[in-house]
MOPAC internal coordinates of N, CA, C and O (Angstrom, degrees):
PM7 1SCF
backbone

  N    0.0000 0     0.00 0     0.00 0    0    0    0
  C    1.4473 1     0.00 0     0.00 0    1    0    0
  C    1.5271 1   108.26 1     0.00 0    2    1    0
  O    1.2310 1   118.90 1   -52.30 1    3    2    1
  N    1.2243 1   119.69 1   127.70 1    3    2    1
  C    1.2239 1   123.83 1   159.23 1    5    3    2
  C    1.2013 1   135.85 1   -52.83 1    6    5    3
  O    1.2310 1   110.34 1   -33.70 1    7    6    5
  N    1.4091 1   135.74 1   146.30 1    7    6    5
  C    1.2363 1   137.98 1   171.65 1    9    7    6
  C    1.6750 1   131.26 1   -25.73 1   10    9    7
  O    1.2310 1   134.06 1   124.35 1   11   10    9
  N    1.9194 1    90.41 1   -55.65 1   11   10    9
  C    1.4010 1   113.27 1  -176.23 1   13   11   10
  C    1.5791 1   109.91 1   -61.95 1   14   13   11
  O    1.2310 1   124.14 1   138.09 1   15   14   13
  N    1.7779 1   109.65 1   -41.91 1   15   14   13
  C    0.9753 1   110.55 1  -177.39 1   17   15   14
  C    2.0465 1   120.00 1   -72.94 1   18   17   15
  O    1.2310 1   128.47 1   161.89 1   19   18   17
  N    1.7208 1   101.30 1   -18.11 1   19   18   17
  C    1.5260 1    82.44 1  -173.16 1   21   19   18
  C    1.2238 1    94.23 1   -96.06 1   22   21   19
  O    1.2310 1   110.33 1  -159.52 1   23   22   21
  N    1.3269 1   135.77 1    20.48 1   23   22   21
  C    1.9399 1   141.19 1   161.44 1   25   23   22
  C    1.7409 1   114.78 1   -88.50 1   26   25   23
  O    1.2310 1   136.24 1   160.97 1   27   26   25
  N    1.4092 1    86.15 1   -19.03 1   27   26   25
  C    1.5845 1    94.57 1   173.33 1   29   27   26
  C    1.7410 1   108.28 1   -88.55 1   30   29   27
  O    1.2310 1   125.97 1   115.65 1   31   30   29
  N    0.9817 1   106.13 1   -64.35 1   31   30   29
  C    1.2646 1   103.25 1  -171.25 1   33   31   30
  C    2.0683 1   112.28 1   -73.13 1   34   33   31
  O    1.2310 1   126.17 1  -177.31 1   35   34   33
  N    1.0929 1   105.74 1     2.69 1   35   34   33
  C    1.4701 1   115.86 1   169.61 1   37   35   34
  C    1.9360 1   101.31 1   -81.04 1   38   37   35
  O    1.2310 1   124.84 1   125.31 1   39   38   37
  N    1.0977 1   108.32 1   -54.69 1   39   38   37
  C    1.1486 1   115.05 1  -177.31 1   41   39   38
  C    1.5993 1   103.70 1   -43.94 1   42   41   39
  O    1.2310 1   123.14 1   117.91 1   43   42   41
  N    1.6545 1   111.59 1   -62.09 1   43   42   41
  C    1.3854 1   120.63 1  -151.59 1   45   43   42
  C    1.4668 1    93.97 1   -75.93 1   46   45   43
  O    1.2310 1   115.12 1   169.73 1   47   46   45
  N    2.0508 1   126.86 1   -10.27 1   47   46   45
  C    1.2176 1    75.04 1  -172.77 1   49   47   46
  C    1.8689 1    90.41 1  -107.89 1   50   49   47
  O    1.2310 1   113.86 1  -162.90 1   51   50   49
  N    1.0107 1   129.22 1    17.10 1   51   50   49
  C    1.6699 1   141.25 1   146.33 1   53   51   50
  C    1.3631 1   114.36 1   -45.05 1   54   53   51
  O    1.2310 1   116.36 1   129.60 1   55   54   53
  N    1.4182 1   124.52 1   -50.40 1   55   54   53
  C    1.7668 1   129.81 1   178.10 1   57   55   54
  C    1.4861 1    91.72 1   -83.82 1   58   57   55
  O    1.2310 1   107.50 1   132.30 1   59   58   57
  N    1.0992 1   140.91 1   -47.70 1   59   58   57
  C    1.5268 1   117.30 1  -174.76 1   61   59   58
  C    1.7122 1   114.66 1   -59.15 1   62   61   59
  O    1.2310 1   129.49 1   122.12 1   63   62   61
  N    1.7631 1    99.32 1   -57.88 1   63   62   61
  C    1.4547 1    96.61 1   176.74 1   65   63   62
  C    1.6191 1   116.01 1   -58.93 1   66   65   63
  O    1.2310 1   110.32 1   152.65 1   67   66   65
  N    1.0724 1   135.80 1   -27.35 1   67   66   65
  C    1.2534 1   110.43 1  -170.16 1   69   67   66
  C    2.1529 1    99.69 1   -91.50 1   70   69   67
  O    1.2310 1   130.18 1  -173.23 1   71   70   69
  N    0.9721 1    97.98 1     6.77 1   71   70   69
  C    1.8380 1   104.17 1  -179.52 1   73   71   70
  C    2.1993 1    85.77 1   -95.69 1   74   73   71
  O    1.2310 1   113.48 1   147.59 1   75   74   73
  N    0.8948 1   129.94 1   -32.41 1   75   74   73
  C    1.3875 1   124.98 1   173.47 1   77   75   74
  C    1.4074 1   114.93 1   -71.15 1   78   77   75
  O    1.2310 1   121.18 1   134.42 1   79   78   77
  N    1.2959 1   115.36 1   -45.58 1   79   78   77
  C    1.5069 1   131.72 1  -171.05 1   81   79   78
  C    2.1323 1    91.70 1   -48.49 1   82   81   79
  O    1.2310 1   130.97 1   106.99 1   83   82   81
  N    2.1140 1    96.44 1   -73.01 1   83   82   81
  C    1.3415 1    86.29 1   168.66 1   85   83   82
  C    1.1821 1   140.34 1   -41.65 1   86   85   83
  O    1.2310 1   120.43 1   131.45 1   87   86   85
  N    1.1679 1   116.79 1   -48.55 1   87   86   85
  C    1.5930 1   117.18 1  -168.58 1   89   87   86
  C    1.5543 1   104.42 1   -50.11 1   90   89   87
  O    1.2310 1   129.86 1   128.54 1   91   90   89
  N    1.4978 1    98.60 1   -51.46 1   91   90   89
  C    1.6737 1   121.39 1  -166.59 1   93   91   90
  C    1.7184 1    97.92 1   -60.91 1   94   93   91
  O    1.2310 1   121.13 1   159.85 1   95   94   93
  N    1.0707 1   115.45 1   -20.15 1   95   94   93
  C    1.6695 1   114.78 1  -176.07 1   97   95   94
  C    1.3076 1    93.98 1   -84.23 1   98   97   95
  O    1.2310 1   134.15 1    92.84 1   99   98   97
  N    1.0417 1    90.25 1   -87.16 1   99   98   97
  C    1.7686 1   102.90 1   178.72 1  101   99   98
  C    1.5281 1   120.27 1   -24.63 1  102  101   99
  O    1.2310 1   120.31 1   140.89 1  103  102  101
  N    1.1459 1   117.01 1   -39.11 1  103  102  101
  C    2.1039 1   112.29 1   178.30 1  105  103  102
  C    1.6442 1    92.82 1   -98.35 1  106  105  103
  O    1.2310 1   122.44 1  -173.72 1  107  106  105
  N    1.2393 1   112.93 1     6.28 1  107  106  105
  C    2.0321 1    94.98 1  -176.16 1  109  107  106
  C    1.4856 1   106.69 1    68.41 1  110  109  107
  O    1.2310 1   112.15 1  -141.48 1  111  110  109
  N    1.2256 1   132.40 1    38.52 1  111  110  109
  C    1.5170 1   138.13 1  -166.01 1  113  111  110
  C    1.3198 1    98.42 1  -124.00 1  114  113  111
  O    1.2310 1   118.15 1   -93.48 1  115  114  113
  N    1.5471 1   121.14 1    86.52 1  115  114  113
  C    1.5336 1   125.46 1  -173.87 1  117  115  114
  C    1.6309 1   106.79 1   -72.58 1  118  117  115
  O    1.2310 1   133.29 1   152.60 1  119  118  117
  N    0.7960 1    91.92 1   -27.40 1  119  118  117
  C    2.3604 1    99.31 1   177.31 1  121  119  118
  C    1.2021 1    84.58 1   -51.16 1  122  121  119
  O    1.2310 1   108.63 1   117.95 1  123  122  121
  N    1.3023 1   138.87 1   -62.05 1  123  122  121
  C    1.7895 1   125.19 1  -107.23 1  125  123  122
  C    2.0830 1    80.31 1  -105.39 1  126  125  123
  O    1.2310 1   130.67 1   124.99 1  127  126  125
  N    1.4048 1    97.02 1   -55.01 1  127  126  125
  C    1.4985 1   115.33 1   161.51 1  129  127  126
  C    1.4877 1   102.33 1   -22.09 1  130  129  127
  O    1.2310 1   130.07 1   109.32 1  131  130  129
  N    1.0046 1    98.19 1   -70.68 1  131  130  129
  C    2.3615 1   108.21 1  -163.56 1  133  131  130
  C    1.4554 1    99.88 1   -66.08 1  134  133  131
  O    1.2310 1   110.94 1   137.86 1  135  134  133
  N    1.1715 1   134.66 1   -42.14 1  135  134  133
  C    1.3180 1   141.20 1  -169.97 1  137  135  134
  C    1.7283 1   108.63 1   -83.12 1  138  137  135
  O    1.2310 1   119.04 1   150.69 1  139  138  137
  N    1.3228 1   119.43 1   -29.31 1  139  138  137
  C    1.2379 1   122.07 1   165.43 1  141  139  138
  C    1.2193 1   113.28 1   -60.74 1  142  141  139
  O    1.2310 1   120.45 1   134.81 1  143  142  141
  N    1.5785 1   116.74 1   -45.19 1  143  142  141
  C    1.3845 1   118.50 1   162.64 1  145  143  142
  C    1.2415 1   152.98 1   -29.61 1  146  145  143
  O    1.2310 1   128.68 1   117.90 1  147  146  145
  N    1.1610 1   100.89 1   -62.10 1  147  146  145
  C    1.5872 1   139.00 1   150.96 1  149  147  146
  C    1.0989 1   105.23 1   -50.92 1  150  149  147
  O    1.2310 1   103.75 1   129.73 1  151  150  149
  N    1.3040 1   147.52 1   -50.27 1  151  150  149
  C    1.3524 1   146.44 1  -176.23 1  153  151  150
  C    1.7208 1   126.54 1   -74.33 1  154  153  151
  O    1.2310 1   132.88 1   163.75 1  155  154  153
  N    1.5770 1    92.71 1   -16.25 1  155  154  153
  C    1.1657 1   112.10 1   168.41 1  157  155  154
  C    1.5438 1   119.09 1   -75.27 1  158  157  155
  O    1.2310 1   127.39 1   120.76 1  159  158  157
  N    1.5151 1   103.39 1   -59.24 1  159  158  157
  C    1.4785 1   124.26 1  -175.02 1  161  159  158
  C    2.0583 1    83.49 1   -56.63 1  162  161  159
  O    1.2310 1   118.27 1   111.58 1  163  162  161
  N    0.9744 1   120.90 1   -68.42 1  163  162  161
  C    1.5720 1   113.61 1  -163.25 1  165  163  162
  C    1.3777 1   106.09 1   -41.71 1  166  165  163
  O    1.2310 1   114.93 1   138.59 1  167  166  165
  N    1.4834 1   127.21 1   -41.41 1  167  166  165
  C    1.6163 1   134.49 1  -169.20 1  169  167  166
  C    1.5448 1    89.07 1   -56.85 1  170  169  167
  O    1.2310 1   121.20 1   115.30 1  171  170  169
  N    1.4684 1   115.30 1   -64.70 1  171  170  169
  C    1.7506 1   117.50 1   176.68 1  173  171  170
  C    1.1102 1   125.50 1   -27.22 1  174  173  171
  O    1.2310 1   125.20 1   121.84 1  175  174  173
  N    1.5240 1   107.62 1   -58.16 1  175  174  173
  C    1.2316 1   115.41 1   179.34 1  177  175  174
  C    1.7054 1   125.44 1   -47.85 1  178  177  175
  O    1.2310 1   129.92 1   130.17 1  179  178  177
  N    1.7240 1    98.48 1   -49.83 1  179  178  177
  C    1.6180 1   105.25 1  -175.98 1  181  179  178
  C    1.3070 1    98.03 1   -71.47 1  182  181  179
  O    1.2310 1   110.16 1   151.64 1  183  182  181
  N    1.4846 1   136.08 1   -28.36 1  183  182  181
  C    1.6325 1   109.00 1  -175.44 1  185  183  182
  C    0.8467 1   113.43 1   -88.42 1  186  185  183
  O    1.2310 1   108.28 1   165.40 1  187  186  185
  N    1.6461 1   139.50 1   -14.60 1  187  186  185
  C    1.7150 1   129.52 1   140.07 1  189  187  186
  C    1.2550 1   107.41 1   -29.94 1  190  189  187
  O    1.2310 1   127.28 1   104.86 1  191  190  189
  N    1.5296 1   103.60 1   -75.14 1  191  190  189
  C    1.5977 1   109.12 1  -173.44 1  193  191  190
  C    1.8874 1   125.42 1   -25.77 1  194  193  191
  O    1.2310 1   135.64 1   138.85 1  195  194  193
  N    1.8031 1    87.33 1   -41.15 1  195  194  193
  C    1.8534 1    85.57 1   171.83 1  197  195  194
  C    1.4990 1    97.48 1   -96.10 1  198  197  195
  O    1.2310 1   101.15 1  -172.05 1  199  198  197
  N    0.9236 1   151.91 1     7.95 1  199  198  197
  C    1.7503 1   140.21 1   179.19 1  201  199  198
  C    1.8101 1    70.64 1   -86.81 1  202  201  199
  O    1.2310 1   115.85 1    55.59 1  203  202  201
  N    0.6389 1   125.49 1  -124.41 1  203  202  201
  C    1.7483 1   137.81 1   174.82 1  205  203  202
  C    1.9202 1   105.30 1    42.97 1  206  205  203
  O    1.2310 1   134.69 1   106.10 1  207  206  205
  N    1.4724 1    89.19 1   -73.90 1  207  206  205
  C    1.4985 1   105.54 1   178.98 1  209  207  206
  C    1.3837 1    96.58 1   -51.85 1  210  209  207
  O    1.2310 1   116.79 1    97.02 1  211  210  209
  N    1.3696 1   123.71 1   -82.98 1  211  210  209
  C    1.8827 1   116.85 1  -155.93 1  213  211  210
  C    1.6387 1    91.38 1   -57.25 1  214  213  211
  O    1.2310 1   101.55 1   161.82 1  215  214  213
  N    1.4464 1   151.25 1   -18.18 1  215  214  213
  C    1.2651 1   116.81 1  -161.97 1  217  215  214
  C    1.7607 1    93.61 1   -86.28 1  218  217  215
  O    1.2310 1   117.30 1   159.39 1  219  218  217
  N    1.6193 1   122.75 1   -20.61 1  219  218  217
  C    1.6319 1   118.38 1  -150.41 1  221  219  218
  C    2.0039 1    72.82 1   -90.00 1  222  221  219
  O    1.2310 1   116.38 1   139.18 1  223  222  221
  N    1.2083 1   124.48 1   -40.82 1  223  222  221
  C    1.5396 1   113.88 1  -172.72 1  225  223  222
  C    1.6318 1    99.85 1   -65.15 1  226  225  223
  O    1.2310 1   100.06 1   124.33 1  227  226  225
  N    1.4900 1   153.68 1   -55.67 1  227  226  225
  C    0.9078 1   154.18 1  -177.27 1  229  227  226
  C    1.4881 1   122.90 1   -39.18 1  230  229  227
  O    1.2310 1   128.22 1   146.60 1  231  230  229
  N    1.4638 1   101.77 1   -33.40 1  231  230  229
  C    1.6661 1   135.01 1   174.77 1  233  231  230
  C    1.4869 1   124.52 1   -73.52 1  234  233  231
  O    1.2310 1   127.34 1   143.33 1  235  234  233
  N    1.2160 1   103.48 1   -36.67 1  235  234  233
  C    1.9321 1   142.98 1   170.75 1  237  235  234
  C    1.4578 1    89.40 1   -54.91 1  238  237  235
  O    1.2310 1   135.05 1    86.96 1  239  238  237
  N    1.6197 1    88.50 1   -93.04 1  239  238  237
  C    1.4179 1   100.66 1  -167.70 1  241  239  238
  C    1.6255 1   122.79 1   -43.02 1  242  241  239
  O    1.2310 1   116.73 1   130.86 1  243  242  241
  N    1.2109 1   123.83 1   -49.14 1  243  242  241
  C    1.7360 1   106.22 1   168.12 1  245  243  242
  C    1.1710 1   102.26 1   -61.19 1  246  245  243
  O    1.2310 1   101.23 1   138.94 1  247  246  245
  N    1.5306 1   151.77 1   -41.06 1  247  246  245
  C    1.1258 1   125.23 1  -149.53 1  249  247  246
  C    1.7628 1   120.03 1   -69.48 1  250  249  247
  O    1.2310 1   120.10 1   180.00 1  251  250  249

């Protein structure tokens, strides 16, 4: 997977989790809340994951 793509799907899953977090606030639904969470931190994770990739390709390439 490409960079672009794990910044994309980091993003999408950052706007989903924090659209769960609300809902889960909003109905008093601590599952949906906790799991929005988690879904957030994972979105984080993959767009590290591509910051990671373009910095070790950026590194490549001058070398």
């Amino acid at each position: 997977m490409s960079s672009a793509e794990d910044k994309i799907k980091g993003n999408t899953n950052e706007a989903v989790g924090k659209i769960k977090q609300g809902v889960g606030e909003a109905t008093g639904n601590g599952s949906m809340k906790r799991e929005g969470q988690r879904q957030e931190v994972k979105g984080d994770a993959q767009q590290l994951k591509g910051d990671v990739k373009d910095t070790v390709k950026d590194r490549v390439d001058r070398a």
